[in-house]
C-alpha positions as CSV (number, residue, x, y, z in Angstrom):
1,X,132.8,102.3,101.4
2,X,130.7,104.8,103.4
3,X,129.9,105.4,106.8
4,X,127.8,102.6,108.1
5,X,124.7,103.5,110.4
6,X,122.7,101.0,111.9
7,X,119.1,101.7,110.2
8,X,116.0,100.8,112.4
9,X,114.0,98.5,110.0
10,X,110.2,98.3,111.3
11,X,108.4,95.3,109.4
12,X,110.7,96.2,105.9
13,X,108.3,99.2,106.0
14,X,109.7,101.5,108.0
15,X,113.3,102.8,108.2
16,X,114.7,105.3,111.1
17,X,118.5,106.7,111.6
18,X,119.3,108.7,114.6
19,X,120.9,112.0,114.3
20,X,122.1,115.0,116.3
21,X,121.4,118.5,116.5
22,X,122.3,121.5,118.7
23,X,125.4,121.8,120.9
24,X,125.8,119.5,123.0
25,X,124.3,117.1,121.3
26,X,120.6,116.4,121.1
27,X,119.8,112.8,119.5
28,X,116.6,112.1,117.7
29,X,115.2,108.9,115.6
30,X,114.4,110.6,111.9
31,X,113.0,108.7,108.8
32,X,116.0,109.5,106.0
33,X,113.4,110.3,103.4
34,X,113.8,110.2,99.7
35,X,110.7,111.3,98.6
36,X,111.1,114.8,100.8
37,X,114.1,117.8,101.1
38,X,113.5,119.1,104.6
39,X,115.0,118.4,107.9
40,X,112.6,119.1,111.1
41,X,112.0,117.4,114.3
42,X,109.5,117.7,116.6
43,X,110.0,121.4,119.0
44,X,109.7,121.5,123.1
45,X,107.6,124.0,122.0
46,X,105.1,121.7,120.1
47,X,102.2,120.2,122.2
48,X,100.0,118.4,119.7
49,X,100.0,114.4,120.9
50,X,102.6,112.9,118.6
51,X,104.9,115.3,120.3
52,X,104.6,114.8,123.3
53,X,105.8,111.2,123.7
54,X,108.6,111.9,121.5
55,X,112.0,113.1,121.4
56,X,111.6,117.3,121.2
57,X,114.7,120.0,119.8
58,X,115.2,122.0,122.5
59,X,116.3,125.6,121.4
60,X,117.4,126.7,124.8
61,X,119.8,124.0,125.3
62,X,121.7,124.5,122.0
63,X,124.2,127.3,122.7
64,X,124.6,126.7,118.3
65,X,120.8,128.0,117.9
66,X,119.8,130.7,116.1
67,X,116.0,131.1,115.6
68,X,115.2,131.7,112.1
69,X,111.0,132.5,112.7
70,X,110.1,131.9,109.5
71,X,106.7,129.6,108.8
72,X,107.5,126.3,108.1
73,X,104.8,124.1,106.5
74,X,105.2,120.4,105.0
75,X,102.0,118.5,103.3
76,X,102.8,114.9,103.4
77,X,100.6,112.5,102.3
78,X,99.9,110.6,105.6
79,X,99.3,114.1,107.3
80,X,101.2,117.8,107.4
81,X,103.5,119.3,110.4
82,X,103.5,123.2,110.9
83,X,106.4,125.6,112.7
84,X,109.1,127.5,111.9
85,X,112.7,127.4,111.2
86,X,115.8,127.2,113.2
87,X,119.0,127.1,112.6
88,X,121.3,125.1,114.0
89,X,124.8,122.1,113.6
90,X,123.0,118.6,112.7
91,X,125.1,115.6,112.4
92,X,124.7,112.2,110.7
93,X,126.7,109.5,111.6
94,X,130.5,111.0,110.4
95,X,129.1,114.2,108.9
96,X,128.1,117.7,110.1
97,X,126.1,120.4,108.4
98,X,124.8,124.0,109.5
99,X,121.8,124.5,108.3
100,X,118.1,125.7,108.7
101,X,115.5,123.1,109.6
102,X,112.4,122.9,111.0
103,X,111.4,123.3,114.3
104,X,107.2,121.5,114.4
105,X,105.0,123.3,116.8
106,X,101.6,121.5,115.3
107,X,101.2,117.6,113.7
108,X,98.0,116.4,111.9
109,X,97.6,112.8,111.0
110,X,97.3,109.7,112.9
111,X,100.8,108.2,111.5
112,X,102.7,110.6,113.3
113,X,101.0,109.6,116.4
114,X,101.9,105.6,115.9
115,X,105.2,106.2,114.3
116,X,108.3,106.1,116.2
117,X,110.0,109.0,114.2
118,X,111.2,112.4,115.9
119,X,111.6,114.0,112.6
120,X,112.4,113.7,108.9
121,X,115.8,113.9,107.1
122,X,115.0,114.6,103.5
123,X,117.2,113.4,101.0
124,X,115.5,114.3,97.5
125,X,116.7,117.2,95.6
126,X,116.5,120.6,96.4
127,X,114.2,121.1,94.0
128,X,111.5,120.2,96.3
129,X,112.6,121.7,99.0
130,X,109.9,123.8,101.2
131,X,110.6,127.5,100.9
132,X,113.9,126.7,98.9
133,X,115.6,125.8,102.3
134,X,119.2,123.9,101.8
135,X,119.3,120.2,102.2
136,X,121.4,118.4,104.3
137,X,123.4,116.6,101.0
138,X,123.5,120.1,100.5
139,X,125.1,121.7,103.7
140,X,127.2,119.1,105.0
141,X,130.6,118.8,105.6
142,X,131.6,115.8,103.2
143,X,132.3,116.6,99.2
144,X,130.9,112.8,98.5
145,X,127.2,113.4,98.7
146,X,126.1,109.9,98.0
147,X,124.7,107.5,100.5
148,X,123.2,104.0,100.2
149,X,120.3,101.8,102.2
150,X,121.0,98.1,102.1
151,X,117.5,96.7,103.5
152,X,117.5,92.9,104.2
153,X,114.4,91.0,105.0
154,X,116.2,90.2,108.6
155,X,114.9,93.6,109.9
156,X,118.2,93.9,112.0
157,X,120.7,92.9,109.7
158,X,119.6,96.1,107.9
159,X,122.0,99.4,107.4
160,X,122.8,102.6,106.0
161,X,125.9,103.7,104.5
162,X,126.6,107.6,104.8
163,X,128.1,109.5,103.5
164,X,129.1,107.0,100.6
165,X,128.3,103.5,99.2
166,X,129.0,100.0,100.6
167,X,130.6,98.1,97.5
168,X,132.7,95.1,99.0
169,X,130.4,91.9,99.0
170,X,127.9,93.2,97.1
171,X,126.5,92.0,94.0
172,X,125.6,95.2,91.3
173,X,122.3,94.2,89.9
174,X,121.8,97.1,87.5
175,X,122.3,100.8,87.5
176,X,119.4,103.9,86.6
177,X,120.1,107.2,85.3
178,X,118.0,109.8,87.8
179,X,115.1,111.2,85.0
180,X,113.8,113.6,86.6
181,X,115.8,115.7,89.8
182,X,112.6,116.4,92.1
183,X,112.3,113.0,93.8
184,X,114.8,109.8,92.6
185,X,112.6,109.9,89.4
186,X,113.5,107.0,87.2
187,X,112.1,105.8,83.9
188,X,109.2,103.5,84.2
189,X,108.5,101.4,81.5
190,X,106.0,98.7,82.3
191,X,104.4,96.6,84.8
192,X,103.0,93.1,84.7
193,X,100.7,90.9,86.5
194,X,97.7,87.9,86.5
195,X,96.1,90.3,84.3
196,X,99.0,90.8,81.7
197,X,101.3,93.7,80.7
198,X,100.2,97.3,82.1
199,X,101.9,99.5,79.4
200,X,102.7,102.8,80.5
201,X,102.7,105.8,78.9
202,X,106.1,107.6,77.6
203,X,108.2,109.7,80.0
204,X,106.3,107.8,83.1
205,X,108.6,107.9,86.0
206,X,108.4,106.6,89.3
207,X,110.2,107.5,92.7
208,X,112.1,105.5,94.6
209,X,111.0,106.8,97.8
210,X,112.8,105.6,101.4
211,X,109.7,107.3,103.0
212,X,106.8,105.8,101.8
213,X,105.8,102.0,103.4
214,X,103.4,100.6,100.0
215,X,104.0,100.6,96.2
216,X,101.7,103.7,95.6
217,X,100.2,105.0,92.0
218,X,97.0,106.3,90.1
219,X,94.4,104.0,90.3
220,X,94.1,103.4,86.6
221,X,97.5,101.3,86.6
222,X,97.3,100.0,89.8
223,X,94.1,98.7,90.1
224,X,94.2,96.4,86.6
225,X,97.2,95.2,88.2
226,X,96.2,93.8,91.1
227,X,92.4,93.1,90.0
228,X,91.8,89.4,91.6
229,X,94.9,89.2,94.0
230,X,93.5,88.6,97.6
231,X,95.7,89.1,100.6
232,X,94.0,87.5,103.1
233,X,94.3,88.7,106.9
234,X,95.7,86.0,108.4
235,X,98.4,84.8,105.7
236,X,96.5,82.0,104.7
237,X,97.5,81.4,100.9
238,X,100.2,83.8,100.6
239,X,102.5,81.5,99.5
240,X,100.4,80.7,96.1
241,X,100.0,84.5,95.3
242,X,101.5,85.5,91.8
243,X,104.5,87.6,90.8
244,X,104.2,90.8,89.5
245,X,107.2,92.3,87.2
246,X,108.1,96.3,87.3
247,X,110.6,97.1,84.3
248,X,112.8,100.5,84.8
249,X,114.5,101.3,81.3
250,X,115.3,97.8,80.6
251,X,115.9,95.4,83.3
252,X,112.7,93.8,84.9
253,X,112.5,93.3,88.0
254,X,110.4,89.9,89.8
255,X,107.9,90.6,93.0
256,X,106.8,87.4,94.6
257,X,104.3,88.0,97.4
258,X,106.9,88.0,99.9
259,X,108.0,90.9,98.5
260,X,104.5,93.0,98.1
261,X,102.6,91.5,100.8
262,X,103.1,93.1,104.2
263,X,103.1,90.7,107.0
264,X,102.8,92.1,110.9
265,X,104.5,89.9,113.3
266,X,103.3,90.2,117.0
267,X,104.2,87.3,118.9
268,X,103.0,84.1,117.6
269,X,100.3,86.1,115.4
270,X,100.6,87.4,111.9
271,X,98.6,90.0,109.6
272,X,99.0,90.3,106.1
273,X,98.0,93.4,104.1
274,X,98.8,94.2,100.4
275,X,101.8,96.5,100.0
276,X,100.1,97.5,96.8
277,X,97.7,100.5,96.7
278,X,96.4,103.2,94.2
């Protein structure tokens, strides 16, 4: 059993951890990303708008900082962040790294605006890693590098084990040999819908990705595979929607539409949108 963190869980499509940096302590809310290998937060220094209602790493106040000034420059797909790095002791929940993150002057992209995030905690594989920069697995001070995300659909029943895996009470569905170390690559065999089996072709992987709120691929699989499913706005029908079936290596695994269908909750009022998109 690992260290548990409480993990913010925003509609099941959104996760957030909070994490330290600088001495003292600074705290920040960061997405703990599997489909990126860089740690940055938002800088004092940065004034674009999703900064500036945010948490912001604060340099000066860190008597641990030591200003890199190299560029730092991520692409995401929902927008990019621009800056340079810093170096400085981060923490996560019972583990500490030194390391070089960094430090956003500049954000483009509306999410960042409407997200509650002060930063990313990458957790792919270095690999991947803007400008070759060590990950947090990497540098911290822990030789078990796993960590585990145990997501219930009661948003805050949801958690995070790290570093390590929670194992007591909890049933193993099946195991998946990493493909590919970029992302969490695994194999990716078929998928299935109204419309029958979408074969795949050989060495198709797909990434499990902590970071990313839909089921995202190339249009020509997605789109056969959801041809004639409607989400409607207001929920209405939902309930009749049909399965869909993704099979990794072997095992195949069962979507209903409460699993693919996003539903908004305000209040008394509820939006649906499809959690599928290509």
């Amino acid at each position: 059993m690992g260290g548990e963190l409480p993990l913010k869980d925003i509609s099941n499509t959104q996760y957030l951890i909070n994490m330290t940096c600088g001495t003292p302590a600074q705290t920040f809310t960061v997405v703990p990303d599997t489909g990126s290998s860089n740690l940055w937060m938002y800088s004092s220094n940065c004034e674009s708008f999703a900064c500036t209602h945010h948490d912001q790493y604060n340099a000066e106040n860190s008597t641990t900082s030591i200003v890199n000034g190299e560029s730092f420059n991520i692409q995401y797909g929902s927008g990019g962040v621009h800056g340079y790095v810093t170096e400085d002791t981060c923490s996560i929940g019972s583990t500490t790294a030194q390391m070089e993150f960094g430090e956003v002057q500049t954000v483009q992209g509306i999410t960042f605006d409407v997200s509650l995030l002060d930063g990313i905690v990458g957790l792919g594989y270095s690999t991947i890693s803007t400008d070759s920069l060590p990950t947090y697995v990497e540098s911290m001070d822990s030789s078990d590098k796993s960590f585990g995300f145990f997501m219930k659909n009661a948003p805050e029943e949801s958690y995070m084990t790290f570093p390590g895996m929670e194992t007591e009470g909890i049933t193993l569905v099946a195991t998946h040999e990493v493909q590919e170390r970029s992302y969490w690559n695994l194999n990716f065999v078929s998928m299935e819908g109204p419309n029958g089996v979408i074969a795949l072709s050989e060495r198709t992987y797909a990434a499990i990705d902590s970071g990313t709120s839909l089921i995202m691929g190339s249009n020509s699989v997605i789109d056969p595979l959801i041809e004639g499913i409607t989400v409607n706005e207001d929920c209405s029908g939902v309930e009749d929607l049909p399965s869909i079936w993704f099979t990794f290596d072997s095992t195949r695994y069962e979507l209903t539409a409460d699993d693919y269908v996003v539903r908004i909750t305000q209040g008394d009022e509820s939006q649906c949108v499809m959690g599928i998109a290509g």
